[in-house]
C-alpha positions as CSV (number, residue, x, y, z in Angstrom):
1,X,-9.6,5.1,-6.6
2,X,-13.2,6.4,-5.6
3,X,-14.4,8.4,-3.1
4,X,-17.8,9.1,-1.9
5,X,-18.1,11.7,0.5
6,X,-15.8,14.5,1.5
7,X,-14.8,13.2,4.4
8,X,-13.1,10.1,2.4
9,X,-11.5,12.7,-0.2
10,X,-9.9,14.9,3.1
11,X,-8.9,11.2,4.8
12,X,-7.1,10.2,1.4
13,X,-5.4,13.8,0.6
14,X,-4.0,13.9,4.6
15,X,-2.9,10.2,4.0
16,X,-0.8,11.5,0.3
17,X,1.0,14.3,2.7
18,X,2.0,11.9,5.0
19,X,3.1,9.1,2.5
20,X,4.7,11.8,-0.3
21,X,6.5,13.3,3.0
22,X,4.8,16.4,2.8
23,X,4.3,15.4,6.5
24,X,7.2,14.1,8.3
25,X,7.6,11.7,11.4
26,X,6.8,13.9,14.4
27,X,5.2,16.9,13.1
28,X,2.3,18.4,14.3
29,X,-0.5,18.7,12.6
30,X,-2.7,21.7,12.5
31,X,-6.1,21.5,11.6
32,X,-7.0,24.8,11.1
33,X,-3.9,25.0,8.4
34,X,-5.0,21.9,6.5
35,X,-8.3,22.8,7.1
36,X,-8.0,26.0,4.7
37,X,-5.7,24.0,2.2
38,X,-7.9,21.8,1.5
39,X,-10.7,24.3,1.3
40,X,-13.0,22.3,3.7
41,X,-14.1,23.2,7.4
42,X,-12.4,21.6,10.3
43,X,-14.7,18.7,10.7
44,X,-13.9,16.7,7.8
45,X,-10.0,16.9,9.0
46,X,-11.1,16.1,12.4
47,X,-12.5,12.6,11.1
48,X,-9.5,12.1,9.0
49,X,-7.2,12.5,11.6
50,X,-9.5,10.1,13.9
51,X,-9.4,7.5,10.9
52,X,-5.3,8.1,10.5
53,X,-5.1,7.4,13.9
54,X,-6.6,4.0,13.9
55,X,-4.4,3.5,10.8
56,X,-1.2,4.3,13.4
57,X,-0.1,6.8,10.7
58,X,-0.9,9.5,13.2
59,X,-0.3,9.8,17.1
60,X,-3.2,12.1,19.3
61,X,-1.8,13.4,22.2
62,X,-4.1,14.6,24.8
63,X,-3.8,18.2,25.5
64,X,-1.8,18.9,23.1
65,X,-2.9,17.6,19.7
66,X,-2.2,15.1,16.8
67,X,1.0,14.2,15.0
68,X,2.6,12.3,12.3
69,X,3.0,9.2,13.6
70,X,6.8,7.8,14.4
71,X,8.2,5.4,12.1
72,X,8.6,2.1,14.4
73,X,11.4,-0.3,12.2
74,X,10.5,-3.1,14.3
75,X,6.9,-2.9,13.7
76,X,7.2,-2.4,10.2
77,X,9.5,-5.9,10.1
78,X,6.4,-7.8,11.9
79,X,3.8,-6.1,9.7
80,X,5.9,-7.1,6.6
81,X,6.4,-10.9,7.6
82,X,3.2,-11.3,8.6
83,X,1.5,-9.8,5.3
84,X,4.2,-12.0,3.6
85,X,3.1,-15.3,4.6
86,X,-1.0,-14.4,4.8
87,X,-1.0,-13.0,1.2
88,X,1.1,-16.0,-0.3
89,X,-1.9,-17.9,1.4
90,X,-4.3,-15.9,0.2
91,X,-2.7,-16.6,-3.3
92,X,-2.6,-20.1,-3.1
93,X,-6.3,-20.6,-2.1
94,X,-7.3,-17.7,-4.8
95,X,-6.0,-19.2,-7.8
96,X,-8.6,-21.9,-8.6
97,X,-11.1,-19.2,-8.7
98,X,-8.9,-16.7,-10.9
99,X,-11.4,-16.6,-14.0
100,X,-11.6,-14.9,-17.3
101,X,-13.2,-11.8,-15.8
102,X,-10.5,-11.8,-13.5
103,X,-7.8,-12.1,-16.0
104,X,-8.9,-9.2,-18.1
105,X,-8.7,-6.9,-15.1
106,X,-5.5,-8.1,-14.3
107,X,-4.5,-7.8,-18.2
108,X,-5.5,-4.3,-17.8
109,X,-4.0,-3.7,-14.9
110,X,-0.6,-5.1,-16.1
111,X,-0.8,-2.3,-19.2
112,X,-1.5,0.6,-16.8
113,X,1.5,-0.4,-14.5
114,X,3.3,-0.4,-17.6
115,X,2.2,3.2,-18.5
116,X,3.1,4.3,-14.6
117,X,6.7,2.8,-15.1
118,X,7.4,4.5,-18.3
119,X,6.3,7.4,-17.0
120,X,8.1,7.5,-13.6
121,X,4.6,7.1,-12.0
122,X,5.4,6.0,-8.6
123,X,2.2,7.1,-6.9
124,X,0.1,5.6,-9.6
125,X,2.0,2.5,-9.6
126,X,1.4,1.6,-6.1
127,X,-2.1,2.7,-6.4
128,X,-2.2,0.1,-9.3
129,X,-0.3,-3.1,-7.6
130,X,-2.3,-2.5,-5.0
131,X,-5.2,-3.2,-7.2
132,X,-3.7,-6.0,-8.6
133,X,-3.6,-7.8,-5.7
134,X,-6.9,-6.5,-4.7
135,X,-8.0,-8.5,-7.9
136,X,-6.8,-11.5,-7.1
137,X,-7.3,-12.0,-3.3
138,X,-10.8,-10.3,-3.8
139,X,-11.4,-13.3,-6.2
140,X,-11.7,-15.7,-3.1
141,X,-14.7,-17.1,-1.3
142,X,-12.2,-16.5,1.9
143,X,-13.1,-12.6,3.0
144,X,-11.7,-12.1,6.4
145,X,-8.2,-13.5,5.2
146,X,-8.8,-10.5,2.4
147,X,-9.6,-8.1,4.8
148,X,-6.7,-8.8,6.9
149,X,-4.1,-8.3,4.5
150,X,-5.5,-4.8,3.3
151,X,-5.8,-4.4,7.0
152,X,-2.3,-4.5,7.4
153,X,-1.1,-3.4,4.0
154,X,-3.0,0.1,4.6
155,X,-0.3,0.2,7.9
156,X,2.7,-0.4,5.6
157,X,1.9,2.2,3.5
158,X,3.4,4.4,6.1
159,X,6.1,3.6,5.1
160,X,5.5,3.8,1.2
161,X,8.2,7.2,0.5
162,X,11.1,4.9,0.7
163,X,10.4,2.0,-1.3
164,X,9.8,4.8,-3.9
165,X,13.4,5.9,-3.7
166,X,14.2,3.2,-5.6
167,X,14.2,3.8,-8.8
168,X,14.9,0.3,-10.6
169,X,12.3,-1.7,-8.0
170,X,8.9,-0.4,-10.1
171,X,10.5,-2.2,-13.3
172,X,11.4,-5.5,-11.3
173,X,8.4,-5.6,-9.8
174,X,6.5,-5.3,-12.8
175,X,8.1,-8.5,-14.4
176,X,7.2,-10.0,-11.1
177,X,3.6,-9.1,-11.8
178,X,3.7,-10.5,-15.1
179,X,5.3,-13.5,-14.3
180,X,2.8,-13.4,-11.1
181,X,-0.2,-13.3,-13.6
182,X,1.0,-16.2,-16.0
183,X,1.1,-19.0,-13.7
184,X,-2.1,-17.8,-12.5
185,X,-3.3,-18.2,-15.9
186,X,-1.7,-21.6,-15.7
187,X,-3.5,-22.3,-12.8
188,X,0.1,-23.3,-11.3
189,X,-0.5,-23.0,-7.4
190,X,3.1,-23.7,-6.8
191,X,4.4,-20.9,-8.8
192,X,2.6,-18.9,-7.9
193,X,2.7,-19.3,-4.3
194,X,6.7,-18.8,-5.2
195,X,6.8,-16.3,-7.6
196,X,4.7,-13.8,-4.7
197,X,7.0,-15.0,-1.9
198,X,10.5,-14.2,-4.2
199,X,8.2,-10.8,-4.6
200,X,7.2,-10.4,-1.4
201,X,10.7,-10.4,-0.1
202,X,12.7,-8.8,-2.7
203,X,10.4,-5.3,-1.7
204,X,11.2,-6.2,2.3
205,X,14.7,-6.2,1.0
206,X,13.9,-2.5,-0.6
207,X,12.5,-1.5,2.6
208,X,15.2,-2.0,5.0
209,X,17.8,-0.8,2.3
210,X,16.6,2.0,2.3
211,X,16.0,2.2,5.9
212,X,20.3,1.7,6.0
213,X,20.8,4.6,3.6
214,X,18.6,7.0,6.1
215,X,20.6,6.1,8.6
216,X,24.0,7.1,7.1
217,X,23.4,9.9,5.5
């Protein structure tokens, strides 16, 4: 991932903290603290926090300051269905324009998820899938449909720490992804509408299984 500007490199280093946990649900956050962590002055943290907040991964309370957002189960639910039926969409109306220069990214991108598994990679695998389907939704004549699923998949990623407790999901969904990218090479629009849906869910599945195990412990 690039950045241009060090307001975008701030932005993406609060967002880590809060993802990896660093952060949790409810805490304050003090810019003058992060501010001297990250080596930067206040402002650039200021605009991050702004930007977090439109993301709903932080809360701004007037008088008092900002916070890690709370994690909303019911929200996440909508957010997840939602995605799941716009980005099978998106899939189906993508894959007559999935091209040769489109399948050697993806090709690439398939090796380098590889790499992230074997190597227990679970930042840099979702950094990657994300590309993946960045790749192929991108591919599409049909933008605002694109920009509504990265719309709402930047608000899942709130929620990111527990689908990487699981430790088998990064391998399954990695022969997903393969299976994903062959009947998009086959130009099969019902398989692959299928394949993303069976995807789609099994990681809701992940989610709210792990949402179970917080509970009870």
């Amino acid at each position: 991932m690039e950045f241009h500007t060090k307001n975008d490199i701030v932005y993406q280093m609060l967002k880590d903290k809060i993802i990896d946990g660093a952060l949790k649900p409810g805490e304050r956050i003090i810019i003058s603290e992060l501010a001297a962590e990250f080596d930067v002055s206040p402002m650039p943290v200021r605009e991050a926090i702004k930007r977090l907040q439109q993301d709903e991964f932080v809360e701004v309370i007037p008088h008092i300051g900002a916070k890690v957002a709370s994690m909303e189960w019911n929200k996440l639910r909508e957010i997840l269905l939602i995605l799941t039926e716009l980005e099978v969409l998106a899939a189906k109306l993508a894959t007559p324009y999935i091209g040769e220069v489109e399948v050697k990214k993806l090709d690439t991108l398939i090796r380098e998820m590889e790499t992230a598994v074997a190597e227990q990679d679970s930042k840099k695998y979702a950094e990657l899938n994300k590309k993946f389907h960045g790749v192929i939704y991108g591919s599409s004549p049909y933008k605002y449909l694109n920009e509504l699923i990265m719309n709402l998949w930047n608000k899942s990623e709130f929620y990111r720490t527990l689908f990487t407790k699981s430790e088998s999901r990064s391998q399954t969904s990695l022969e997903e992804h393969k299976e994903w990218l062959n009947a998009l090479k086959e130009k099969n629009v019902e398989a692959v509408q299928q394949i993303l849906r069976q995807h789609k869910e099994s990681a809701c599945e992940i989610f709210f299984q792990a949402h179970e195990k917080e509970i009870h412990q």
